[in-house]
Steps between C-alpha positions, in 0.01 A plus 500: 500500500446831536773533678722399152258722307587811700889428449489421133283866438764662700791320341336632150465849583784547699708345210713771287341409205178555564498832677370802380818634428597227263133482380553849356769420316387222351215671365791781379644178327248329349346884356860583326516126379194566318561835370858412408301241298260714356774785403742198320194371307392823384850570440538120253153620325591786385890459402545141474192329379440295189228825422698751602524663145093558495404800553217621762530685874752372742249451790278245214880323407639466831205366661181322468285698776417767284328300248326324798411841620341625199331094432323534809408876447329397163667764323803251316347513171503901498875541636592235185363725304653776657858304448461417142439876422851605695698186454435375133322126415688265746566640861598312826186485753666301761856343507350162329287628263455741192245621307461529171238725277345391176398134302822357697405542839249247415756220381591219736202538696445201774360450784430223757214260686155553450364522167648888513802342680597135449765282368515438146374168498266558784384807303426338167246241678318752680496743167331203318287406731381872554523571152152325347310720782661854314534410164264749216285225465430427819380845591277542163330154679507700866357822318102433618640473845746828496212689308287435801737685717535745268111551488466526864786731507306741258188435701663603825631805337192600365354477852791678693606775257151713602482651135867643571440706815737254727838422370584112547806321544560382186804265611291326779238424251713332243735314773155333608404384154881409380534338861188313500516360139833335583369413805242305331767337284734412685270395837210391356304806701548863500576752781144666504677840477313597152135410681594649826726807441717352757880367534533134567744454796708295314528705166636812800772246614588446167572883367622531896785193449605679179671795710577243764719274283633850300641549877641148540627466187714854567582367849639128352726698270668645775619195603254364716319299285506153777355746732202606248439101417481410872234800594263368187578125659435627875142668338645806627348740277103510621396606152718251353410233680138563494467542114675093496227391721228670300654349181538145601109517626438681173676210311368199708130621447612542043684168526126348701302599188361388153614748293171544243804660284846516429713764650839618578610220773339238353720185535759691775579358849383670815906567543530644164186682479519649867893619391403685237138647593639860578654489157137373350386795625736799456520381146170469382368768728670718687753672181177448271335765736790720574552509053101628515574713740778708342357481164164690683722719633683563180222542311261717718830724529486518103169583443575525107629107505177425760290663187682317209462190682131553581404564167689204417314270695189639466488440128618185481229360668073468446459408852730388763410146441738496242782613748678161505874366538538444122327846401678695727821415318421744177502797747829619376493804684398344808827213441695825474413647790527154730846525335587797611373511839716142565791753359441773723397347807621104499289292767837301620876551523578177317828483640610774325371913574275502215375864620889602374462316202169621395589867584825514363530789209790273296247239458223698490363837317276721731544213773309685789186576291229253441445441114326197355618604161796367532395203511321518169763598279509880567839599257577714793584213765625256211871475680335456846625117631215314509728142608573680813130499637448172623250502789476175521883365497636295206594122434349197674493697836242747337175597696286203437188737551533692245200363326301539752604829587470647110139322541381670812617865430398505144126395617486686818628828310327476201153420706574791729551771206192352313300592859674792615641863437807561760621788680781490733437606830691802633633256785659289308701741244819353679417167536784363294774720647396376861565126443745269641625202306597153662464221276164665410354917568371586791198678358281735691155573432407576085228774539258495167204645467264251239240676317275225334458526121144553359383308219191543336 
């Protein structure tokens, strides 16, 4: 036997076609092949393609790594931007695909599985079964339970801001109450993050999977899309695969319990529910925090709007018992400025670069500044396009959380402005120009400094 073995290895490296010669230029081959391949598709993108007559930079028409490139960098939403200023409303980002600026970009709008992502049919059961959970009058019945959150939130902040001497994190504090409110909704128990101070494990895999699928979703367009699906099959991905295993636990233990009151999965499958838990959460938490977030940010970098809206709140109310989902809604001012802060810094793409859209000066007058005015019939802004903000997307694939979302920020912000006067600290002067945007920011820490109002 061994005697064979040692005669077929010879045989194979002594053959002609194997040696290192030949190896070489094989190699030589197969590299030219797939440059030769690269050069004539570039070459059919740019001259001979059905897009060919949209307009945008050769290296985004004749291939589809640079739009990778700049998806996995974060930075996408900026270089749109960028492109709409040079190139006019439509330009070519990649050799499939165009973008357009304005109310249009928003026509047509689909997407697939999931109750972000599935098929139509499979999409309209899961909407109405989801739908009961996020309707207005649902959360008016949830609004003990949010306004407990919302108490413990001021509590905590109360207790942490140290009369104003230490600046907090502003973000981490309202990502634990927006995170643990939906938690409690959708899971029957919350995360413990408000109590604690702490990240749940699984809530960091979930804002960690959001760049993680950004990257496989820029890697699939590239063509290796069977080779994405297989890694998520294979568990591959630790992250990935750990954030499924936390889920399904998360859902066995929801599905195991008496509910003592509705809430957002009630009447789901494990299978349905565990499919679209992520999307529970970024929806009703995650984008609800990174709104409060920027409007903070905005607002505490325009003290005169910070002052306006103080006085607004302030006066509207004998004690902050009265602070309540239905009372917050005649804070016009407040409205305006929610308004504008979804203009100038949208909390998701939404298929379409609303960052572009939102900061484009055809659509918009003064479109860099933050001004709540506009939004309450200021003659100055009265040819501003108002159909083109649409933070949460339009037609039956609109964000179903959008009830829930106006609910939470309207109640956290109008709570914290009641408690609190706001200065921005010096370390986080940039904090908007820092971000990077996947399907969500990529927010670093919001420095305040909260000094507590006195009443007498």
């Amino acid at each position: 036997m061994t005697e064979y073995r040692d005669q077929f290895l010879e045989a194979f490296v002594g053959a002609k076609l194997f040696n290192m010669d030949n190896l070489a230029n094989v190699g030589v081959m197969i590299t030219a092949t797939a440059m030769s391949y690269c050069i004539a598709s570039a070459i059919y993108n740019v001259f001979f393609h059905p897009l060919r007559s949209f307009p945008g930079p050769v290296l985004f028409r004749s291939t589809a790594l640079l739009k990778a490139y700049h998806n996995i960098r974060g930075d996408m939403g900026y270089r749109v931007k960028e492109l709409h200023e040079k190139y006019g409303p439509v330009v070519r980002i990649s050799p499939n695909e165009q973008k357009w600026e304005g109310f249009c970009a928003f026509k047509g709008l689909s997407s697939h599985r999931s109750i972000v992502t599935a098929h139509r049919e499979e999409h309209s059961l899961l909407r109405r079964q989801l739908s009961h959970g996020f309707a207005e009058r649902s959360m008016q019945a949830q609004e003990p339970f949010i306004r407990g959150y919302v108490d413990l939130l001021i509590l905590q902040l109360h207790e942490h801001a140290k009369g104003g001497a230490e600046a907090l994190d502003l973000k981490q504090w309202v990502s634990w109450t927006t995170f643990d409110i939906v938690g409690n909704l959708a899971f029957g128990s919350d995360f413990g993050s408000l109590e604690t101070a702490e990240d749940d494990p699984w809530v960091r895999m979930v804002a960690e999977n959001i760049r993680t699928v950004a990257v496989m979703q820029s890697i699939s367009a590239l063509g290796f899309g069977d080779m994405v699906s297989w890694v998520n099959k294979m568990g591959l991905i630790p992250s990935h695969a750990e954030h499924e295993k936390r889920t399904r636990q998360k859902m066995v233990k929801r599905m195991q319990m008496d509910a003592e009151r509705p809430d957002l999965i009630e009447g789901l499958s494990l299978e349905s529910v565990q499919s679209n838990a992520s999307a529970l959460i970024v929806a009703g938490s995650e984008t609800t925090a990174t709104l409060l977030s920027g409007a903070i940010f905005l607002l505490t970098s325009n003290p005169d709007k910070l002052q306006k809206l103080q006085e607004e709140v302030r006066s509207a109310f004998n004690n902050e018992d009265e602070i309540t989902l239905i009372s917050v809604q005649r804070l016009s001012y407040m409205l305006a400025c929610l308004d504008e802060a979804l203009r100038c810094y949208p909390p998701t793409v939404v298929a379409v670069w609303q960052w572009a859209i939102n900061r484009d000066p055809t659509l918009w007058t003064d479109p860099d500044e933050f001004v709540p005015e506009r939004f309450m019939g200021d003659p100055k802004f009265a040819n501003d396009n108002f159909q083109s903000l649409q933070p949460f997307s339009l037609g039956p694939r609109n964000c179903l959380g959008r009830n829930l979302a106006y609910s939470e920020m309207r109640l956290i912000l109008a709570r914290i402005v009641y408690n609190f006067d706001m200065k921005l600290s010096e370390t986080s002067k940039d904090w908007l120009r820092t971000q990077k945007a996947y399907f969500v920011w990529h927010k670093p820490r919001l420095n305040v400094h909260l000094f507590p109002v006195s009443r007498h």
